[in-house]
N, C-alpha and C positions, 0 to 999 in steps of 0.2 A: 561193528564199526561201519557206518553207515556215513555220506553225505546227501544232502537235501538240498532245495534248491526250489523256491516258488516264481511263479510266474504268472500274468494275464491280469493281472490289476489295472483298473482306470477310473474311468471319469464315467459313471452310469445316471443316469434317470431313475427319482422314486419309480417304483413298480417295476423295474427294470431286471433285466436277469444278467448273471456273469458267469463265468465258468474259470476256477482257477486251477491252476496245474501246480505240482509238487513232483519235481523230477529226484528220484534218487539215484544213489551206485552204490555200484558191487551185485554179486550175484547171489545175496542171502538177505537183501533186503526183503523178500516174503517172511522174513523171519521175525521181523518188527512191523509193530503197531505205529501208526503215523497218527497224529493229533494234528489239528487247525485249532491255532490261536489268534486271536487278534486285541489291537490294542489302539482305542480311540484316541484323540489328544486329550490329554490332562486325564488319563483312568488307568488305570492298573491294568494289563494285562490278562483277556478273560478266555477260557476256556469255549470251542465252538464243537466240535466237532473229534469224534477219532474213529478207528476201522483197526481190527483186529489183522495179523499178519493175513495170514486166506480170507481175508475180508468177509468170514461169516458173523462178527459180530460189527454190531454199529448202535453208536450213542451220539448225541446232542445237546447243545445248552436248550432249556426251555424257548426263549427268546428266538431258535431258529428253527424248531422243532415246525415239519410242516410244510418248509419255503424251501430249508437246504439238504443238500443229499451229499452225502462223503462217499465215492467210488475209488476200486484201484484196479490197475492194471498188472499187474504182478509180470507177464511177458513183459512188457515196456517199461517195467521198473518205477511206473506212476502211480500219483494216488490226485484224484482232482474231486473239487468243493463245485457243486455246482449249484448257482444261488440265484432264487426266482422271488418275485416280489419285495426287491431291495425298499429300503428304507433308508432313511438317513442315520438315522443310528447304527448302522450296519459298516457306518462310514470308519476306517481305522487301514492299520498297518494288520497285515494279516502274515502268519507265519502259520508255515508245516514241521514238525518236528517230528523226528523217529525215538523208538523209544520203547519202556512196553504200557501196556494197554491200560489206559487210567483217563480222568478227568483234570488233573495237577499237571501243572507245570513242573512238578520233578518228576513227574512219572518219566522223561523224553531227554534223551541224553544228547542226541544231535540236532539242530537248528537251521533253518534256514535265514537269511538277512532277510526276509518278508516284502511285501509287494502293496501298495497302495493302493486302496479300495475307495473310492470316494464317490459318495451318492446326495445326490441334490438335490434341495425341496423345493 
């Protein structure tokens, strides 16, 4: 039983980099896998990113394989997206969710209200 909690969303430039933060609680959050989602206007909700609890595993959608890095801090109870070479399609509501370790949106039981990502062409 975990809460989440994203942050650092704005207004970037193609090419541009961003760094977003997923603050958790409790002190067994190492114990869950966090997943980044994001969801552009008018599209469904798509899997980006997740990080095993000790964050020795890590996966990616295709689409950001390369640009974006998933890291956590496990002392600080964080896990943050750190995202280089933005695009406009990159553009959406982005959500960190805890949970266990999957590609699905049911893998992830706790959610965060998500943070707006908006990139310009």
């Amino acid at each position: 039983q975990v809460q989440v909690a994203e942050s650092g969303g704005r207004l970037v430039q193609t090419g541009g980099s961003l760094r977003l933060s997923c603050a958790g609680s409790g002190r067994t959050f190492s114990s869950y896998a966090v997943g980044w989602f994001r969801q552009g206007l008018g599209k469904e909700r798509e899997f980006v990113a997740t990080i095993s609890g000790s964050g020795g595993y890590l996966d990616y959608a295709d689409s950001v394989k390369g640009r974006f890095t998933i890291s956590r801090d496990n002392a600080k109870n964080t896990v943050s997206l750190q995202m280089n070479s933005l695009k406009p399609e990159d553009t959406g509501v982005y959500y960190c969710a805890a949970g266990s370790l999957g590609d699905d949106r049911k893998d992830y039981a706790w959610w965060g209200q998500g943070t707006q990502v908006t990139v310009s062409s």
